[in-house]
BASE-849344 format. One record per residue (C-alpha): x, y, z; chain. Coordinates in nm, 2 decimals, padded with zeros to 4 digits. Layout:
<rec px="X" py="Y" pz="Z" kette="A"/>
...
//
This chain:
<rec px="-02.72" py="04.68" pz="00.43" kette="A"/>
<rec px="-02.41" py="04.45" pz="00.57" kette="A"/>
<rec px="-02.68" py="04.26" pz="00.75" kette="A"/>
<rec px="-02.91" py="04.18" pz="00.45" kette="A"/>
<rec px="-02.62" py="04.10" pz="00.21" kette="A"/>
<rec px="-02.48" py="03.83" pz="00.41" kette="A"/>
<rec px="-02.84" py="03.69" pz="00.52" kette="A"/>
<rec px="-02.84" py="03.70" pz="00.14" kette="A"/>
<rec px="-02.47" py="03.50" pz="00.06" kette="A"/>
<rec px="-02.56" py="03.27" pz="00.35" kette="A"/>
<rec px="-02.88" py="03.17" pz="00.14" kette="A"/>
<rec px="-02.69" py="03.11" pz="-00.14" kette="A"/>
<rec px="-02.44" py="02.86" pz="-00.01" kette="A"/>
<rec px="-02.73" py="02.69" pz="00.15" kette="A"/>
<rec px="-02.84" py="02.65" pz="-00.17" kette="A"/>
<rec px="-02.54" py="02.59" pz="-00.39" kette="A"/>
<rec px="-02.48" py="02.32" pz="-00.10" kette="A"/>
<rec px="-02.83" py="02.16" pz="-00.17" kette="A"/>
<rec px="-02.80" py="02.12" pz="-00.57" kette="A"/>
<rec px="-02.40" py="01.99" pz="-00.53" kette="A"/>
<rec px="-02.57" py="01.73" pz="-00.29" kette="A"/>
<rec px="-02.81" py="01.65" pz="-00.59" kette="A"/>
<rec px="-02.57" py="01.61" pz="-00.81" kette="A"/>
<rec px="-02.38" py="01.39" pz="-00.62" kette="A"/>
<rec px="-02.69" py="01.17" pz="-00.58" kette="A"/>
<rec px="-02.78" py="01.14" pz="-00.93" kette="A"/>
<rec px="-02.39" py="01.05" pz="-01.01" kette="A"/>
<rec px="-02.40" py="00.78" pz="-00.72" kette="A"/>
<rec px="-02.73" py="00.66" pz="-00.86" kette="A"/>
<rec px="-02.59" py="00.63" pz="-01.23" kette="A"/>
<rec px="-02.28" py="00.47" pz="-01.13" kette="A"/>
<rec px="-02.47" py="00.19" pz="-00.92" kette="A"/>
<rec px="-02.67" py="00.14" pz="-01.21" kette="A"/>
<rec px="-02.42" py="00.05" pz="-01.50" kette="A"/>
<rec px="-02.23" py="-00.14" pz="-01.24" kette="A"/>
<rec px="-02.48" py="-00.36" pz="-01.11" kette="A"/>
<rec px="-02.66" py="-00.39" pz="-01.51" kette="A"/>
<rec px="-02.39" py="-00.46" pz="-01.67" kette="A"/>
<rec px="-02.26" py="-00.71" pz="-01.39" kette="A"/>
<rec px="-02.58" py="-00.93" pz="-01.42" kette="A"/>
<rec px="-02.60" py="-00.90" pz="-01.79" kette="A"/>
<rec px="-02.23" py="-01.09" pz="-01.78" kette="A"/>
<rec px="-02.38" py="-01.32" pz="-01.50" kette="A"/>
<rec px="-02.71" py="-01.45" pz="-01.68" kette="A"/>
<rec px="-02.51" py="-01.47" pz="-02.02" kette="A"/>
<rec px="-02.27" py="-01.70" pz="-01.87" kette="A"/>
<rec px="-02.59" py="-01.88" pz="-01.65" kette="A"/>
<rec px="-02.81" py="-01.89" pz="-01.95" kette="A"/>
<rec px="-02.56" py="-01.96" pz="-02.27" kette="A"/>
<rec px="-02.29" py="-02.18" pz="-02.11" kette="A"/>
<rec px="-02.46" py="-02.33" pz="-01.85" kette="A"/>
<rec px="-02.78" py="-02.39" pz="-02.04" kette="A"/>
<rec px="-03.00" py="-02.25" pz="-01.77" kette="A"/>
<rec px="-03.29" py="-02.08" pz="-02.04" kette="A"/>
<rec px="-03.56" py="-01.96" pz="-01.79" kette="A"/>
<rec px="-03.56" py="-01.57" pz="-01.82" kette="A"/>
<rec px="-03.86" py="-01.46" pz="-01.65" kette="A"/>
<rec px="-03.91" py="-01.70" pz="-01.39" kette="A"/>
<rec px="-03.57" py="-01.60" pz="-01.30" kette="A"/>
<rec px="-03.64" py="-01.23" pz="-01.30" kette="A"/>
<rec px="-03.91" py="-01.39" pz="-01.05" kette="A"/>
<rec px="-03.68" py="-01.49" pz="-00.81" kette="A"/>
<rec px="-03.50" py="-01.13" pz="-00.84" kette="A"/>
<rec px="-03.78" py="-00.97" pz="-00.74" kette="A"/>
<rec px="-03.89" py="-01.18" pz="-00.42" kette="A"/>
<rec px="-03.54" py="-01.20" pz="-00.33" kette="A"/>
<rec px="-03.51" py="-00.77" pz="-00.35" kette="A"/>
<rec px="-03.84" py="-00.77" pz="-00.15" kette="A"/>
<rec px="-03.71" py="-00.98" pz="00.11" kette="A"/>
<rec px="-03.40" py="-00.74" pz="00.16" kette="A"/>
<rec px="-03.56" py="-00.47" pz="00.16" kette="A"/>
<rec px="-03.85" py="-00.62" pz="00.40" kette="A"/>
<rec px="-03.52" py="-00.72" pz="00.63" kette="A"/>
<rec px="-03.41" py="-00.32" pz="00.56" kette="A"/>
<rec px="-03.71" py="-00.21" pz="00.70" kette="A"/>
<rec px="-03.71" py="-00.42" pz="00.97" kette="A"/>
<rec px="-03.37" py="-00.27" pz="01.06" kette="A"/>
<rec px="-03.54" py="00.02" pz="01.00" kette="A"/>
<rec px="-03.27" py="00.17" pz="00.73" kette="A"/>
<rec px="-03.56" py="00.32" pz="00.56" kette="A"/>
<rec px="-03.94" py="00.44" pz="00.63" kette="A"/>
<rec px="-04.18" py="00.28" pz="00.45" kette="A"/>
<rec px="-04.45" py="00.46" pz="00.39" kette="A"/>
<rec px="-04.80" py="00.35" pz="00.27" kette="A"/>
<rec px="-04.92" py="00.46" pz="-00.05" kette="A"/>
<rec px="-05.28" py="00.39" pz="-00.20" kette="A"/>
<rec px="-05.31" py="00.01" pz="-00.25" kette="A"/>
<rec px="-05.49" py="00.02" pz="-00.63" kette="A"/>
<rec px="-05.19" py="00.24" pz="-00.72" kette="A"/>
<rec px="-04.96" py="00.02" pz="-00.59" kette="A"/>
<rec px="-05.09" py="-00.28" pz="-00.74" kette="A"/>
<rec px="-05.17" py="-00.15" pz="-01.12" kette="A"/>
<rec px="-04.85" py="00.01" pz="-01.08" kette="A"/>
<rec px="-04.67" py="-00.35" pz="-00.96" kette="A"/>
<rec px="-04.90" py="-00.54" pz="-01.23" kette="A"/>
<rec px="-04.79" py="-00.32" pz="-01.51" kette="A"/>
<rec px="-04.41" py="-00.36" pz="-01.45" kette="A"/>
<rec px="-04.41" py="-00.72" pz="-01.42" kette="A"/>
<rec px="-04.62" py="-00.77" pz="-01.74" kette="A"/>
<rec px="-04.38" py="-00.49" pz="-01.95" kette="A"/>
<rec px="-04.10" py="-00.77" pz="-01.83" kette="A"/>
<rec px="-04.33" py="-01.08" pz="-01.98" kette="A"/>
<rec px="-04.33" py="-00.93" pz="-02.29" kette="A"/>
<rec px="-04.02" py="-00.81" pz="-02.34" kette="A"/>
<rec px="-03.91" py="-01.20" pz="-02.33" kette="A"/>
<rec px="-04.22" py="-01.31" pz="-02.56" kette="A"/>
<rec px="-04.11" py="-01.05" pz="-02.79" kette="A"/>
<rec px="-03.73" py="-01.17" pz="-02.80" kette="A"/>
<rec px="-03.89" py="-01.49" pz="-02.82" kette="A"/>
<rec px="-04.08" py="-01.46" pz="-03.08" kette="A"/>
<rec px="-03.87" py="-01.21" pz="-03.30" kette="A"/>
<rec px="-03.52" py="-01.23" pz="-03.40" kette="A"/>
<rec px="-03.27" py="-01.05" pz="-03.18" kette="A"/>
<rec px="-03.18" py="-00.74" pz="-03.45" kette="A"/>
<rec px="-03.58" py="-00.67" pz="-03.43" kette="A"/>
<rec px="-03.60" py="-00.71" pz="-03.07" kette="A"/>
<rec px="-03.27" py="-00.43" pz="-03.02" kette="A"/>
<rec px="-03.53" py="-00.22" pz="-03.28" kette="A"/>
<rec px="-03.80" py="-00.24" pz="-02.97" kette="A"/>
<rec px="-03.55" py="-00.13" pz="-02.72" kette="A"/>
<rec px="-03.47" py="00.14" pz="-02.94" kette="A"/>
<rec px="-03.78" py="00.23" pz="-03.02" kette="A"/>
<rec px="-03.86" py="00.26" pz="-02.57" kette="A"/>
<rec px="-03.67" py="00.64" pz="-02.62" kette="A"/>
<rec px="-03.93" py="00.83" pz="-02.88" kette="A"/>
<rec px="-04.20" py="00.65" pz="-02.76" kette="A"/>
<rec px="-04.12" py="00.76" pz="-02.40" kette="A"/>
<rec px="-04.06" py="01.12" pz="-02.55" kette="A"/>
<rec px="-04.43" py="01.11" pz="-02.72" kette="A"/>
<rec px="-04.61" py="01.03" pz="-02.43" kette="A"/>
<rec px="-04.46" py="01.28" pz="-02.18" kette="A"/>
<rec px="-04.48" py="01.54" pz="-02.48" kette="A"/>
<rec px="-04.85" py="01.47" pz="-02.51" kette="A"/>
<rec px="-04.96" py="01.36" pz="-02.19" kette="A"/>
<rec px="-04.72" py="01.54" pz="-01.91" kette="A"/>
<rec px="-04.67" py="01.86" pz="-02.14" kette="A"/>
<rec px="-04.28" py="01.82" pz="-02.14" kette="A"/>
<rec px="-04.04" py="01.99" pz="-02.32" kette="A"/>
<rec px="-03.74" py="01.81" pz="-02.52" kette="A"/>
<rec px="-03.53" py="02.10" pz="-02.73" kette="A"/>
<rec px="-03.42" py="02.03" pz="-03.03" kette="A"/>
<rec px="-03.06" py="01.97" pz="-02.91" kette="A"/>
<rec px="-03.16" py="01.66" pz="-02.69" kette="A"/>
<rec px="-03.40" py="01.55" pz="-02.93" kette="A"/>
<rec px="-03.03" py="01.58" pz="-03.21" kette="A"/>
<rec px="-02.83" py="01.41" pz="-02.97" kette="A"/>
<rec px="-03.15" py="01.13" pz="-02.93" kette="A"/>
<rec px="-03.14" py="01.04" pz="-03.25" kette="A"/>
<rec px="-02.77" py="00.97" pz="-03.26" kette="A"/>
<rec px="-02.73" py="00.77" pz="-02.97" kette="A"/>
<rec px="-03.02" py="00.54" pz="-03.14" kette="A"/>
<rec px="-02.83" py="00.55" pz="-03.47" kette="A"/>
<rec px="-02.50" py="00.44" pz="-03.27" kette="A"/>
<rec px="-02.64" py="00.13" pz="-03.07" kette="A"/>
<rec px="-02.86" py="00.07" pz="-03.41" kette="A"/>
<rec px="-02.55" py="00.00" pz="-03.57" kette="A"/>
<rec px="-02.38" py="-00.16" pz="-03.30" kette="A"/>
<rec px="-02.64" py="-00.42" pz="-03.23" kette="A"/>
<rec px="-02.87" py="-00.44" pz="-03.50" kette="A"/>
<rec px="-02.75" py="-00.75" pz="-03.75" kette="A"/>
<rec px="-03.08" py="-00.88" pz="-03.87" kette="A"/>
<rec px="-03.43" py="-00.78" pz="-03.91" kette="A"/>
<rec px="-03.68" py="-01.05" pz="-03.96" kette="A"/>
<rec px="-04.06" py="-00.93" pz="-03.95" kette="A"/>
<rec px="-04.40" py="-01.11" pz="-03.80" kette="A"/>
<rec px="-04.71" py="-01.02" pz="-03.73" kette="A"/>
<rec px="-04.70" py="-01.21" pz="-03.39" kette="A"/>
<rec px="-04.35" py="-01.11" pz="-03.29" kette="A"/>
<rec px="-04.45" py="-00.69" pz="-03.38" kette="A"/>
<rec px="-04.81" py="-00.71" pz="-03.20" kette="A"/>
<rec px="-04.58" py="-00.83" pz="-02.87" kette="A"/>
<rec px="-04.33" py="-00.60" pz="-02.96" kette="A"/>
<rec px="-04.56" py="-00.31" pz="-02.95" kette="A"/>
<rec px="-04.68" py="-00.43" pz="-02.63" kette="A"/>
<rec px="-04.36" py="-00.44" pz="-02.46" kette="A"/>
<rec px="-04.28" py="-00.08" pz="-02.58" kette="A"/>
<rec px="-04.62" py="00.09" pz="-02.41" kette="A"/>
<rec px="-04.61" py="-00.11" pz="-02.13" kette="A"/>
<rec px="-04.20" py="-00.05" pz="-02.04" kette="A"/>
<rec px="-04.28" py="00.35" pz="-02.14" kette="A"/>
<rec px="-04.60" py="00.36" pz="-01.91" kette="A"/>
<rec px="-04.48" py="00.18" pz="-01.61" kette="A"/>
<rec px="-04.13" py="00.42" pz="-01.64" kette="A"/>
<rec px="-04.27" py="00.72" pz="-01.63" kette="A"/>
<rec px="-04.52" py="00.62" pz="-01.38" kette="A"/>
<rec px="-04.20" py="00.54" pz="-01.18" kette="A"/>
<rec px="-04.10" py="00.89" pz="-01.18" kette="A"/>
<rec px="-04.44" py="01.07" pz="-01.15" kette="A"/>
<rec px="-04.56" py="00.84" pz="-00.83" kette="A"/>
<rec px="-04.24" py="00.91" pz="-00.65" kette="A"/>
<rec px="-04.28" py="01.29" pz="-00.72" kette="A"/>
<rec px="-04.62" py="01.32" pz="-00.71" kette="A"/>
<rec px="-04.67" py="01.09" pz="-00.37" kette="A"/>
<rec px="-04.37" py="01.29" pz="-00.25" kette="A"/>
<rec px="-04.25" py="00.85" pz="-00.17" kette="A"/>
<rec px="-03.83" py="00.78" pz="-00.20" kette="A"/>
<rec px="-03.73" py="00.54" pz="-00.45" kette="A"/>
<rec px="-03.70" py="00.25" pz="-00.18" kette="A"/>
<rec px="-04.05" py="00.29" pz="-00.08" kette="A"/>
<rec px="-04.18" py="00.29" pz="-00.44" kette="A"/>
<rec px="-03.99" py="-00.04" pz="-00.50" kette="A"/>
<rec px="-04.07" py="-00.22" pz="-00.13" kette="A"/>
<rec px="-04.44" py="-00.18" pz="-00.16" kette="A"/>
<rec px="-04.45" py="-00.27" pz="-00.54" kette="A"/>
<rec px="-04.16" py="-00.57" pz="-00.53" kette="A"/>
<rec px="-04.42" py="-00.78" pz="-00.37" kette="A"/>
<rec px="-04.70" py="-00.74" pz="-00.71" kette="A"/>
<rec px="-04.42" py="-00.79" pz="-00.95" kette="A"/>
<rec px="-04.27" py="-01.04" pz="-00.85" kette="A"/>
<rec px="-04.63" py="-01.27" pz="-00.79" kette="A"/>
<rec px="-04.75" py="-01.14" pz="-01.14" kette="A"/>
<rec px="-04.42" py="-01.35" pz="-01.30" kette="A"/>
<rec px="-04.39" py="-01.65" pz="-01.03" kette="A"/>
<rec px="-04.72" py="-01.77" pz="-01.20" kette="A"/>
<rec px="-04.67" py="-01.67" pz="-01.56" kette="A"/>
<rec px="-04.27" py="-01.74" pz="-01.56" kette="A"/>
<rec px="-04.27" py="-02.09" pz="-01.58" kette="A"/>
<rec px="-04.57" py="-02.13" pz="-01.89" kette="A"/>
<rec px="-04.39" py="-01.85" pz="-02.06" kette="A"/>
<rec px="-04.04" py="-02.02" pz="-02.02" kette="A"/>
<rec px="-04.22" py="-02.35" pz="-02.12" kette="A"/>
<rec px="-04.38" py="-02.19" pz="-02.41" kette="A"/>
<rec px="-04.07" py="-02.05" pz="-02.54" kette="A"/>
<rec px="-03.79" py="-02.29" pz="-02.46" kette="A"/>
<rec px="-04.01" py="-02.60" pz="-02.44" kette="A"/>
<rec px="-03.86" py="-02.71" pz="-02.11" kette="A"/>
<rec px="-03.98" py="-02.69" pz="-01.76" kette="A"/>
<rec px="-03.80" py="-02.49" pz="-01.52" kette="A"/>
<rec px="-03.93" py="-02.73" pz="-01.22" kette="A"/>
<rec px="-03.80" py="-03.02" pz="-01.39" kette="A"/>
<rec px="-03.43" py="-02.88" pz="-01.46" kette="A"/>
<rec px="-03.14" py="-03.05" pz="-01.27" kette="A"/>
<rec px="-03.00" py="-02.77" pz="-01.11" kette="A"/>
<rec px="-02.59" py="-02.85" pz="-01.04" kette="A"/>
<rec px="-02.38" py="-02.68" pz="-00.72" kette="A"/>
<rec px="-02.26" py="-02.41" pz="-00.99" kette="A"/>
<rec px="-02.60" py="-02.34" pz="-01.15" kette="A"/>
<rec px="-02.74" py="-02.27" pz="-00.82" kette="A"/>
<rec px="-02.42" py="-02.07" pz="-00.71" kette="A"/>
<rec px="-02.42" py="-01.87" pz="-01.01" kette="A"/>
<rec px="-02.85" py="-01.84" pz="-01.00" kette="A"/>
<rec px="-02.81" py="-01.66" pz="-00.64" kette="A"/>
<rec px="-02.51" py="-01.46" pz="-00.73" kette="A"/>
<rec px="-02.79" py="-01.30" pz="-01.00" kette="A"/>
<rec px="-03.06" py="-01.29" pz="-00.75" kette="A"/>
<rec px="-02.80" py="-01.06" pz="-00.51" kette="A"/>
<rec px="-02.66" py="-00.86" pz="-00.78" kette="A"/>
<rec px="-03.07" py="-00.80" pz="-00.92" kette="A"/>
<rec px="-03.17" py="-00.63" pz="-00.57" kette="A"/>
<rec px="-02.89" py="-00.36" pz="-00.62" kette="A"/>
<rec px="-03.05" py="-00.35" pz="-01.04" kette="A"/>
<rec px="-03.39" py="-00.27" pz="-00.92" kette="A"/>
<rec px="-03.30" py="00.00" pz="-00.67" kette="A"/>
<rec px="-03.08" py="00.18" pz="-00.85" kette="A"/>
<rec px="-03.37" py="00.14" pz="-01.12" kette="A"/>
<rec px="-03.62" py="00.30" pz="-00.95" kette="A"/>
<rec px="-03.33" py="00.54" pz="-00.80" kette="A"/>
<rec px="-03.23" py="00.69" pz="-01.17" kette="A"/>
<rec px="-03.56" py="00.72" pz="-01.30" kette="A"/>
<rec px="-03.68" py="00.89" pz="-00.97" kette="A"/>
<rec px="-03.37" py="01.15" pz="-00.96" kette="A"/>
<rec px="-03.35" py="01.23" pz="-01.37" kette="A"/>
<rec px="-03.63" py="01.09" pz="-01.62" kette="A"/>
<rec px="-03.75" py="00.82" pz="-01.77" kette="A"/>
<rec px="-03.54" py="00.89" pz="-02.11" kette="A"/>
<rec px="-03.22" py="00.98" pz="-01.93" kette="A"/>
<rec px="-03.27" py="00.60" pz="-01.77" kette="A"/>
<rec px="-03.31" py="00.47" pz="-02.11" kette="A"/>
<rec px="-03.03" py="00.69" pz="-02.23" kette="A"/>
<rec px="-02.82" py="00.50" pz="-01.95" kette="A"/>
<rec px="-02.98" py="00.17" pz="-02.08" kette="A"/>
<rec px="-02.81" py="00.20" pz="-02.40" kette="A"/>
<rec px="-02.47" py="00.30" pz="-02.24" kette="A"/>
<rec px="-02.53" py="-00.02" pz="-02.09" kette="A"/>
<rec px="-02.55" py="-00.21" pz="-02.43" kette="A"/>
<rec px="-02.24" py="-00.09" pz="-02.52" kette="A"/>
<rec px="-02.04" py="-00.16" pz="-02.21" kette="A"/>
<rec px="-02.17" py="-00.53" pz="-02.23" kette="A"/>
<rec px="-02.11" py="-00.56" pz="-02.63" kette="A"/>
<rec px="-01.75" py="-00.46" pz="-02.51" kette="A"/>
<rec px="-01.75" py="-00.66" pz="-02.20" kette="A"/>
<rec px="-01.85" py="-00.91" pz="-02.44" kette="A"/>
<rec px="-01.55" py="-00.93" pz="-02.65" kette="A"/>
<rec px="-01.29" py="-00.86" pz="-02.35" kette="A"/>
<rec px="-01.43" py="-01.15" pz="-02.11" kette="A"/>
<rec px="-01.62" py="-01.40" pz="-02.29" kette="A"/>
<rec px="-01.45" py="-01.34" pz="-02.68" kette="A"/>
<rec px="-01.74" py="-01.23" pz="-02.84" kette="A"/>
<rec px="-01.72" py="-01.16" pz="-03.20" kette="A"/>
<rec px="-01.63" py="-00.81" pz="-03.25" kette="A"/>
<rec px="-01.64" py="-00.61" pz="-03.62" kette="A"/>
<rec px="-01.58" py="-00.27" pz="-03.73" kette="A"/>
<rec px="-01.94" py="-00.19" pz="-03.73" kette="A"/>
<rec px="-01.97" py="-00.26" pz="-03.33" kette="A"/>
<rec px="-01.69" py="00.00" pz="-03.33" kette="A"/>
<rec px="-01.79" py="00.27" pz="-03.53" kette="A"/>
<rec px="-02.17" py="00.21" pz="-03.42" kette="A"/>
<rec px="-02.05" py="00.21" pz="-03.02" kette="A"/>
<rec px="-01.81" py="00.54" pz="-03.11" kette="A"/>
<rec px="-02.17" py="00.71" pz="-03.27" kette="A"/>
<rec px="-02.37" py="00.63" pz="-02.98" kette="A"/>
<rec px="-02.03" py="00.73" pz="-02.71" kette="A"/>
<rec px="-02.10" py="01.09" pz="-02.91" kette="A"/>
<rec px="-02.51" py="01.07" pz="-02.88" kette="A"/>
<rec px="-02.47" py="01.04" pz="-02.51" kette="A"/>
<rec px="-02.17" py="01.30" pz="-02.46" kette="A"/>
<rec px="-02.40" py="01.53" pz="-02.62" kette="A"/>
<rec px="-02.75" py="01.43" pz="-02.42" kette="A"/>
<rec px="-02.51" py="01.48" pz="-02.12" kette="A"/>
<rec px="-02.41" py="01.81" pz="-02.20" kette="A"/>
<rec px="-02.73" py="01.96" pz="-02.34" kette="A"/>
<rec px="-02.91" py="01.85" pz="-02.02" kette="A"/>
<rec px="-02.62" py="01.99" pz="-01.79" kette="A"/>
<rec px="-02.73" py="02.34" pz="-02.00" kette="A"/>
<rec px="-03.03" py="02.33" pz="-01.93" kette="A"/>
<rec px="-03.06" py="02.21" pz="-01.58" kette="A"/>
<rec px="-02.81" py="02.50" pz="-01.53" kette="A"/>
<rec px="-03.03" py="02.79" pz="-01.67" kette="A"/>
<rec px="-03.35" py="02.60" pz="-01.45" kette="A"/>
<rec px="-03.14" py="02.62" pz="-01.14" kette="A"/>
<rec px="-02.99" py="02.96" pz="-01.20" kette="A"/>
<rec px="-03.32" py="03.09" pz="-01.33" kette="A"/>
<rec px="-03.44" py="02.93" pz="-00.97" kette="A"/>
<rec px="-03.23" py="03.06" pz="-00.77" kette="A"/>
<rec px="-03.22" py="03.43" pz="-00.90" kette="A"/>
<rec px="-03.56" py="03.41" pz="-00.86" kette="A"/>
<rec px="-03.54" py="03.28" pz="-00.50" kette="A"/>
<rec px="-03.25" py="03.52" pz="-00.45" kette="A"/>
<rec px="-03.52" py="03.84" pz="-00.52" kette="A"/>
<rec px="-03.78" py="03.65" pz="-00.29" kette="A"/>
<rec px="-03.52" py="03.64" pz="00.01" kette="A"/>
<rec px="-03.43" py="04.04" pz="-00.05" kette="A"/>
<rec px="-03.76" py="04.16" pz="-00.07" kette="A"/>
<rec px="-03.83" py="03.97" pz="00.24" kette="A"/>
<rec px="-03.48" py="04.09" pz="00.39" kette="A"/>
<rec px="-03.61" py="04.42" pz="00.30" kette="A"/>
<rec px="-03.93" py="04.40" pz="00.46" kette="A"/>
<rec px="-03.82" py="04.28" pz="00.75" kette="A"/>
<rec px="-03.57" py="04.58" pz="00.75" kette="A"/>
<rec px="-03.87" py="04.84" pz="00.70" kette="A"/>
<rec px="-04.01" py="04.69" pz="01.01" kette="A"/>
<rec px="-03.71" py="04.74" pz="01.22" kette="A"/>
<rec px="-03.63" py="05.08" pz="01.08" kette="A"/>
<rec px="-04.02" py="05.19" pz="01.14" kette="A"/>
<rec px="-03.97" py="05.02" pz="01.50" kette="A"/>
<rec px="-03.63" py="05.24" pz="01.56" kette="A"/>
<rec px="-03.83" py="05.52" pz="01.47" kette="A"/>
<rec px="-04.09" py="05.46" pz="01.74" kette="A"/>
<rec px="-03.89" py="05.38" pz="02.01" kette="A"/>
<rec px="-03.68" py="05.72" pz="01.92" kette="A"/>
<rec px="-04.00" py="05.88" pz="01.89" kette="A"/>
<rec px="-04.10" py="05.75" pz="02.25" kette="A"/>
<rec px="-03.75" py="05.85" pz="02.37" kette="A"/>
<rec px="-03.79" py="06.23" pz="02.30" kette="A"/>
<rec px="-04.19" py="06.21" pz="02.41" kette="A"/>
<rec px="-04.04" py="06.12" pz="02.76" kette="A"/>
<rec px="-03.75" py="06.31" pz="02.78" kette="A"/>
<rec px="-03.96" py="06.63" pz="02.68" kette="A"/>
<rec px="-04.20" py="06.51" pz="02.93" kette="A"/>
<rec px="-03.89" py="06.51" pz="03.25" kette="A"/>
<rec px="-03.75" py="06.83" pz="03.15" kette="A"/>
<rec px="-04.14" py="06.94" pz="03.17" kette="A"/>
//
């Protein structure tokens, strides 16, 4: 009837409305992302290599109490809800992360920087294996394809040397489970505990952050042999050490915003578009060396995203369409049902009409 087909077509633009929404969400995300990584990658290289400033993870440290604190301030305002969530959870979950991001330095610490881009590389499958086995996800063989040559681009973009020990791999293989766990825990808390992004990171900032406040400054000491409490710390140090801490609060939401909104992979994916953005950066800003290889290997891994981009689009397509035929049947049958009912009413009421008129003429 005229009346169920446009209860029908309203539906759909309801819905149509909802996913565009979506996607304009996950773009926003993305885009805040790269922007804000690839900014403080360009920040910290110039604080760490030309002003000699060589404490990594007691900086990320002060990232992380100085994201709490805004967001503590944002909740104050009350620009977002915050919402408790179980307190063990919140702590493993905090106590993982910051751990994954002590060794991640050890391991470029004690490794030499072509095997520490292997570990980073070697985040993507591992991530893939562990939602394969343990969350029962799909990957088609398509993403898996297009996978493999995004790896093989930034491979041999950023890969120069590989020097192997047993110290540097045992670290290395800790950084890996630890960064794959504590990502896709990211995603399945916020889904599963039905908590936003901001929430997730408020009520887990406070945990990280602790966790590398007291191990920062021995790791730093063990690796650089310096003490980050006996540093002189000049006007332009400290200028350039808060600009870091600013730009890391809009890093770690738009973190926990990307791998809430698409999956852990696709925020490695991202990662790597990262890597070649700052390799480029690199050589525009700060003159770099640049070689043919960083070319062709940033052109390979340009075509390995393209194509995880498009294959995912697909898919997400047939999901949503399959979806939203299938919600389309729902709302008819109910359109229908409720149209049986009216008709069965109009029947009654006629039915009562002709009782009582029979019953005047009478």
């Amino acid at each position: 009837t005229p009346k169920t087909s446009g209860f029908l077509f309203f539906l759909l633009i309801i819905k149509m409305g909802e996913m565009s929404s979506f996607q304009l969400g996950v773009i926003g995300a993305l885009f805040l992302s790269v922007a804000s990584s690839v900014s403080i990658v360009i920040c910290n290289k110039a604080l760490m290599s030309n002003l000699g400033f060589p404490f990594a993870t007691t900086l990320t440290s002060w990232h992380l109490m100085v994201t709490y604190c805004t967001l503590h301030v944002a909740q104050r305002l009350n620009l977002f809800e915050n919402k408790s969530i179980d307190m063990k959870t919140v702590m493993l979950f905090g106590i993982l992360n910051g751990v994954s991001i002590g060794f991640l330095n050890l391991s470029l610490g004690f490794n030499s920087i072509g095997f520490y881009q292997m570990t980073k590389l070697a985040i993507i499958p591992f991530t893939v294996l562990l939602e394969t086995v343990f969350l029962k996800k799909q990957f088609s063989k398509k993403i898996k394809l297009s996978l493999l040559l995004l790896l093989a681009g930034v491979g041999i973009a950023s890969i120069t040397d590989l020097q192997l020990n047993l110290l540097g791999t045992i670290l290395s293989l800790l950084a890996i489970i630890t960064t794959c766990v504590g990502q896709i825990l990211t995603n399945t808390i916020q889904k599963r505990l039905n908590v936003s992004s901001t929430q997730l990171l408020y009520q887990s900032c406070p945990f990280q952050a602790a966790i590398l406040f007291v191990s920062g400054p021995l790791v730093d000491q063990f690796l650089t042999k310096q003490n980050v409490f006996a540093y002189t710390y000049s006007p332009i140090v400290l200028g350039f050490i808060i600009l870091s801490c600013l730009i890391a609060v809009s890093v770690n939401f738009s973190t926990f915003l990307v791998i809430g909104k698409t999956s852990p992979v696709t925020y490695q994916v991202l990662g790597h578009l990262k890597t070649c953005l700052v390799l480029a950066f690199g050589y525009t800003l700060l003159h770099d060396p640049f070689t043919e290889r960083n070319i062709v290997g940033i052109l390979v891994a340009m075509c390995g995203m393209g194509l995880y981009s498009f294959f995912c689009t697909q898919e997400n397509k047939k999901k949503q369409s399959g979806d939203l035929s299938a919600s389309q049947i729902k709302d008819k049958e109910g359109a229908l049902f409720l149209g049986g009912k009216n008709m069965v009413h109009q029947e009654k009421d006629s039915d009562e009409v002709k009782k009582s008129a029979k019953g005047s003429l009478v």
